[in-house]
C-alpha positions in Angstrom: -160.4 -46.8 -150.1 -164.0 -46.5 -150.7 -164.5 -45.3 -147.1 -162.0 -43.0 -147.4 -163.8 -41.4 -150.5 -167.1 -41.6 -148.6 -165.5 -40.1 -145.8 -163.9 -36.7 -148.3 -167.6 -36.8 -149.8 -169.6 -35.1 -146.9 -168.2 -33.2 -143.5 -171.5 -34.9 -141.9 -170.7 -38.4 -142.4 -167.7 -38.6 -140.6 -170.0 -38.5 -137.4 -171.4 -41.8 -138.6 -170.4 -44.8 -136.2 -168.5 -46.9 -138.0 -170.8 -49.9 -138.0 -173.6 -47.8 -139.6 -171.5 -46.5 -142.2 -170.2 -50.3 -143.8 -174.6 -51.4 -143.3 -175.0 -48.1 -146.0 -172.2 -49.4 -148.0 -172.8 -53.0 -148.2 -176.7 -52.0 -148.5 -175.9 -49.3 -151.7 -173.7 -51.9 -153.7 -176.4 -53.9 -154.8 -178.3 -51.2 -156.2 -175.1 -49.0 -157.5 -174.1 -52.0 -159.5 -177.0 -52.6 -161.2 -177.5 -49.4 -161.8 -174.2 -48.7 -163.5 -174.2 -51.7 -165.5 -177.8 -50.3 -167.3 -176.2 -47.1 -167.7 -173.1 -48.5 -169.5 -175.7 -50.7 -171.8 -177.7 -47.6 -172.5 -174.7 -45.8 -173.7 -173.8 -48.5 -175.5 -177.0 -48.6 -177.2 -177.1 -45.0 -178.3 -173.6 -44.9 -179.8 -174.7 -48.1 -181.7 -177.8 -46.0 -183.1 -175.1 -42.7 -183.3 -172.6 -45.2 -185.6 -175.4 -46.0 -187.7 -176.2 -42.7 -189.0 -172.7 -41.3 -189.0 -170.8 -41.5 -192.2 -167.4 -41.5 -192.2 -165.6 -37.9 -193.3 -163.1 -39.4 -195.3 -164.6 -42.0 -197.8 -167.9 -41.7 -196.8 -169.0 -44.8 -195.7 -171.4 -45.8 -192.8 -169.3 -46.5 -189.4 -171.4 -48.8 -187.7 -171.6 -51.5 -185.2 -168.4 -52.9 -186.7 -166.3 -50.0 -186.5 -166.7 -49.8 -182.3 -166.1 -53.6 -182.2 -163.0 -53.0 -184.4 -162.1 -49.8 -181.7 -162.6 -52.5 -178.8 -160.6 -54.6 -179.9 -157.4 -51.8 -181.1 -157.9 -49.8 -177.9 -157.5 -53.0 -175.9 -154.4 -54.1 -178.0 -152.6 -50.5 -177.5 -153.4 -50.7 -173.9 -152.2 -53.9 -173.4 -149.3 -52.8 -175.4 -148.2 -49.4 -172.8 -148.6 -52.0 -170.1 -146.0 -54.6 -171.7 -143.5 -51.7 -172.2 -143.7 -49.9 -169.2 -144.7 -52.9 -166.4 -143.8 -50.4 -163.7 -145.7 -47.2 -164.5 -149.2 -46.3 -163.4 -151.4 -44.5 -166.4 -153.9 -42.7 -166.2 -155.8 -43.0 -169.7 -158.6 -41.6 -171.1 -160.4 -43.5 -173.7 -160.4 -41.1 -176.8 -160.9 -44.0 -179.7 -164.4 -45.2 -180.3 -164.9 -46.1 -183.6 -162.1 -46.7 -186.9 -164.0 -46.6 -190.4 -163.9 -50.1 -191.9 -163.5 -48.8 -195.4 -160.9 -46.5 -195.0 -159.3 -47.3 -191.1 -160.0 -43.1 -190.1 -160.5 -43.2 -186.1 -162.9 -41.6 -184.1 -164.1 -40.2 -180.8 -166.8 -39.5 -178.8 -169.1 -37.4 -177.0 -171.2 -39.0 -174.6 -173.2 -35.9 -174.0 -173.6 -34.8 -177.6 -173.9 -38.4 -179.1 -171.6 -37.0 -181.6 -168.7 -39.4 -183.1 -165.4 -36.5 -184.3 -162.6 -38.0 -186.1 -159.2 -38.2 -184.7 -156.9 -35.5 -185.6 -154.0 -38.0 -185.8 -156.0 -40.5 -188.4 -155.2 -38.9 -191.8 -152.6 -41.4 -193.2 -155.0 -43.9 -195.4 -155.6 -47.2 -194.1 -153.3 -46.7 -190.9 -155.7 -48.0 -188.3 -152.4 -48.1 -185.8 -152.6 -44.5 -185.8 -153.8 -43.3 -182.3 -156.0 -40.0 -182.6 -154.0 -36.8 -181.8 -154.2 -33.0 -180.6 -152.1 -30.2 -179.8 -150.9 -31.9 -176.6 -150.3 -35.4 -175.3 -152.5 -37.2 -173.4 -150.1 -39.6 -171.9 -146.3 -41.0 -172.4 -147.9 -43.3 -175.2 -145.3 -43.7 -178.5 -148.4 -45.3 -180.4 -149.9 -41.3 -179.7 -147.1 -39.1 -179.6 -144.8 -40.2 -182.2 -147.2 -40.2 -184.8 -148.5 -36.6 -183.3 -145.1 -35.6 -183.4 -144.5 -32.4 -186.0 -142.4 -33.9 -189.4 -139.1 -32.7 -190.0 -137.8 -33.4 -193.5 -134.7 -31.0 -194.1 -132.4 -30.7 -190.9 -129.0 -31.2 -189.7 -127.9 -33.7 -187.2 -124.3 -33.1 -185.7 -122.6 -32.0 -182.1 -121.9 -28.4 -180.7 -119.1 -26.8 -179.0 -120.0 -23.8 -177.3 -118.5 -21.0 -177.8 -119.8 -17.9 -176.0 -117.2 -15.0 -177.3 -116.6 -14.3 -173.1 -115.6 -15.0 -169.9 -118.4 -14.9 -166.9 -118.8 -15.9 -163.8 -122.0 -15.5 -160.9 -121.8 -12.6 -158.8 -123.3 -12.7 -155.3 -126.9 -12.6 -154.7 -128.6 -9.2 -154.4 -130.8 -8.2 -152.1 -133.5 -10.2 -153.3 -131.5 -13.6 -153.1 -130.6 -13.8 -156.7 -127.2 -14.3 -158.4 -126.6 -13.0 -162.0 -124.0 -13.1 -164.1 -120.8 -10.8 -165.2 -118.7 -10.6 -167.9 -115.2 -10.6 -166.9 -113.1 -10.5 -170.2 -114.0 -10.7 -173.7 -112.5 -13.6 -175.8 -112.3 -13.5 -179.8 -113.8 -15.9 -181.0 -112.6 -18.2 -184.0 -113.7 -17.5 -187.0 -115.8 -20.2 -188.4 -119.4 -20.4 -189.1 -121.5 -20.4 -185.9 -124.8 -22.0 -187.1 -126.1 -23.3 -183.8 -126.9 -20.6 -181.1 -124.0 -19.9 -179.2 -121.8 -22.5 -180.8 -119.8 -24.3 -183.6 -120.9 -27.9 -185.0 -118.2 -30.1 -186.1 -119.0 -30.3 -189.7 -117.8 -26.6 -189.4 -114.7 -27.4 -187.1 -113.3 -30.3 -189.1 -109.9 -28.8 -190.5 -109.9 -25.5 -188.4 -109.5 -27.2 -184.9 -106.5 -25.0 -184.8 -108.8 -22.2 -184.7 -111.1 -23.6 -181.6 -107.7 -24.6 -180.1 -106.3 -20.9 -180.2 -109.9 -20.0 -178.7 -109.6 -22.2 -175.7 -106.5 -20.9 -175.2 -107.4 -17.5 -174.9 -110.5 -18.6 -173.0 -107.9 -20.3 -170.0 -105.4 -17.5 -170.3 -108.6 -15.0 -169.3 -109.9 -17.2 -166.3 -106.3 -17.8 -165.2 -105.9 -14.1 -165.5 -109.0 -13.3 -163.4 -108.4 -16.0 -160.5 -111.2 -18.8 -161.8 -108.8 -21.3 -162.3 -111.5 -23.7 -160.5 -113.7 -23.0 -163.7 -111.5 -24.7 -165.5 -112.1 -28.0 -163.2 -114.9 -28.4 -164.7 -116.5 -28.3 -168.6 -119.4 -26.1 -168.0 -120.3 -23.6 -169.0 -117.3 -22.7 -171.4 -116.2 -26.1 -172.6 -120.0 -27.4 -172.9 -120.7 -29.8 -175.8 -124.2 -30.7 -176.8 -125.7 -32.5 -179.4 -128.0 -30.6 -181.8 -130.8 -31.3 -184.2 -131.3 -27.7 -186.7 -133.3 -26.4 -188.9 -134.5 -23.5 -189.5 -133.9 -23.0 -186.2 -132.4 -25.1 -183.4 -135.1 -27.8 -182.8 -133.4 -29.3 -179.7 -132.5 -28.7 -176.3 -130.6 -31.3 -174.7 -130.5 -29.0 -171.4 -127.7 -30.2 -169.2 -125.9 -32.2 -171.6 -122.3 -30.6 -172.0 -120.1 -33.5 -172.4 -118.3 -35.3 -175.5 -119.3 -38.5 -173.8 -123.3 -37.3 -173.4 -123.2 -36.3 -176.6 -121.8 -39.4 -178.3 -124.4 -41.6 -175.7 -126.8 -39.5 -178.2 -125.4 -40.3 -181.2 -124.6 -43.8 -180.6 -128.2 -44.5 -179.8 -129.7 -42.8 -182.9 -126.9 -44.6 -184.7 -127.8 -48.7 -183.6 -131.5 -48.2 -182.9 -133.8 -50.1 -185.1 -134.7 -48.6 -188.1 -137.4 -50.3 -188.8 -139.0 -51.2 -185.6 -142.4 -52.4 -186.1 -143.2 -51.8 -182.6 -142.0 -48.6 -180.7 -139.1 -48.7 -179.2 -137.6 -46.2 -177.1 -133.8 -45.1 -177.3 -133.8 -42.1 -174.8 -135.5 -41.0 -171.7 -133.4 -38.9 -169.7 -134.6 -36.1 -167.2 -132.5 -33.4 -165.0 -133.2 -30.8 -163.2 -136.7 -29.7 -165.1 -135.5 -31.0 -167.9 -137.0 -34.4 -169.8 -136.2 -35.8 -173.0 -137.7 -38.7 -174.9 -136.4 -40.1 -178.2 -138.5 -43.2 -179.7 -138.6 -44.9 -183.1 -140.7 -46.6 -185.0 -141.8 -47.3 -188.6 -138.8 -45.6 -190.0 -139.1 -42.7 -187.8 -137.7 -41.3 -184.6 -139.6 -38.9 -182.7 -137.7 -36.7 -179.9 -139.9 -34.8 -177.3 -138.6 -32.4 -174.4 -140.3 -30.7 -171.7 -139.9 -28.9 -168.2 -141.1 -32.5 -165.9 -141.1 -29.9 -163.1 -143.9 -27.4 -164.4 -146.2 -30.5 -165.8 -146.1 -34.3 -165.7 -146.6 -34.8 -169.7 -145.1 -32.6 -172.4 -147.5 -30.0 -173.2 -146.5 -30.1 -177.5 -146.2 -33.3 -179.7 -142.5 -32.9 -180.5 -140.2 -33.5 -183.4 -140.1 -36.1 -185.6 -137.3 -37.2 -188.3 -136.7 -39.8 -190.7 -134.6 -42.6 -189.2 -132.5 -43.7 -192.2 -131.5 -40.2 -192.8 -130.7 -39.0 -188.9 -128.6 -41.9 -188.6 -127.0 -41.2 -191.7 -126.1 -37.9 -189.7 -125.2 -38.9 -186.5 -123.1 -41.7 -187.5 -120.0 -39.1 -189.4 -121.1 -36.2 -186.6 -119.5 -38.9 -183.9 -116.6 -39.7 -186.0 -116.3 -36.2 -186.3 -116.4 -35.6 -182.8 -114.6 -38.3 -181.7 -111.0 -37.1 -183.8 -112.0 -33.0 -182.6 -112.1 -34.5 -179.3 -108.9 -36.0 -180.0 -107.2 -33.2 -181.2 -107.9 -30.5 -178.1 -107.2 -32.9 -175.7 -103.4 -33.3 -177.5 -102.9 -29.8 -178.0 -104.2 -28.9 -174.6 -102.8 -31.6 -172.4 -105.9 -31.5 -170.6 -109.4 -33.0 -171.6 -112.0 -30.1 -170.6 -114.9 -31.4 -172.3 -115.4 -34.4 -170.3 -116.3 -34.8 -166.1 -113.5 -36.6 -164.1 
């Protein structure tokens, strides 16, 4: 491996014979060792004299030698800790905590170049010295750094959607330019209940209507029947898609590719018997398809949920959601009851079960 890297380093050294180039190498590691060992002393010894004069920005106090040894010694438990829990993964980590305040337990990093110490972004809860330091992105696939990184959520609504698109499409052939859009063959009325997710109706909204989704679906097989997709109908999506949702404001999830009851229960059920309280993270979803990644972990009463495209970058490029445990599974739990007696209910009035793959 190191000749390899010797090799990329300079076009002129692959014309050294092979016997001279291992005489350089054996002859420079006795000098390059040394070496590097005084350097990594000499840094050591300036951050020492940097932790000394830097006070911390919370409470004040001087950091000092004891808050690196007490960074050593966390940094080395967390890493320890992503190597327990993921035994097959390689990381690539970058060592952003330095120092943690031993008044107050704030965290720090720092600049080699600018012998500067900055606090950690993620470090404002008081006394937390488990917090890992955070930004706007994630370094790595840590749930000691991105959970707690994660954006709170305190008002939301957990349940399941069925879509409901008010129309009847299908592809068309590819243009000249190899790509395939999509036409509207038939409008379908759509029931009227509340349609509070994009595109679709929870079940808190469904429960003693299903008549009314029933009469939709209807129409909606009537149309493709009508137009000669009868093979649509083979399949769930995109007009019998079901999807479980997390709302606010806005929608807050994506759950792209899901568009099943028994996806959307998986969900559910996993938010539902996941430890509330888990003192350690523990993770309860990672699922990827097609560009698509999702990652749901909890710990210390909350459960964080993180998508991104896997396709366009490696590690999510935003910190996520995060909601209070108790309360989501205090959702989730009557949203699959709820979904379970819907499901129930088309499948008997329609002889057929749609929402499912077979």
């Amino acid at each position: 491996m190191l000749m390899a890297a010797c090799e990329c380093y300079h076009a002129g050294m692959r014309r050294l014979p092979l016997p001279l180039l291992v005489l350089i190498i054996l002859i420079a590691f006795p000098v390059a060792i040394p070496i590097g060992i005084a350097s990594w002393i000499w840094d050591r010894r300036r951050m020492r004299a940097a932790a000394e004069r830097t006070h911390c920005e919370r409470c004040g106090a001087t950091l000092g030698v004891a808050s690196l040894r007490r960074a050593d010694t966390e940094w080395a438990k967390r890493v320890a800790a992503l190597l327990d829990a993921r035994p097959t993964m390689r990381f690539r980590m970058v060592r952003s905590l330095w120092a943690i305040c031993e008044a107050c337990g704030a965290e720090y990093d720092y600049d080699f170049r600018s012998r500067i110490f900055r606090r950690g972004a993620g470090s404002d809860g008081p006394g937390d010295p488990d917090k890992a330091s955070a930004s706007s992105t994630i370094p790595n696939l840590d749930d000691r750094v991105w959970l707690p990184a994660a954006r709170p959520i305190e008002d939301f609504v957990c349940d399941v959607s069925f879509r409901v698109d008010g129309k009847l499409t299908t592809l068309r052939d590819a243009d000249a330019s190899g790509r395939r859009g999509s036409v509207v063959l038939a409008e379908i009325v759509p029931p009227e209940l509340p349609r509070r997710a994009p595109g679709g109706i929870i079940t808190a909204d469904i429960v003693g209507h299903t008549e009314a989704l029933v009469a939709y679906y209807r129409r909606l097989i009537a149309a493709a029947e009508e137009a000669g997709l009868t093979d649509q109908l083979q399949r769930p999506f995109p007009h019998f898609a079901v999807k479980p949702v997390i709302m606010a404001d806005t929608e807050l999830t994506e759950f792209a590719w899901y568009d099943t009851v028994s996806e959307a229960g998986a969900v559910l059920r996993a938010i539902i018997t996941c430890p509330l309280d888990a003192s350690e993270p523990q993770e309860i979803l990672d699922d990827l398809e097609q560009g698509w990644r999702g990652r749901m972990t909890v710990w210390r009463g909350r459960i964080g949920l993180v998508e991104w495209n896997w396709e366009q970058t490696a590690l999510p490029p935003t910190s996520g959601y995060s909601f209070d445990a108790a309360k989501l599974a205090s959702q989730a739990n009557p949203a699959l009851q709820r979904l379970e007696a819907i499901h129930r209910e088309l499948v008997q009035a329609l002889g057929r079960d749609y929402w499912n793959y077979r």
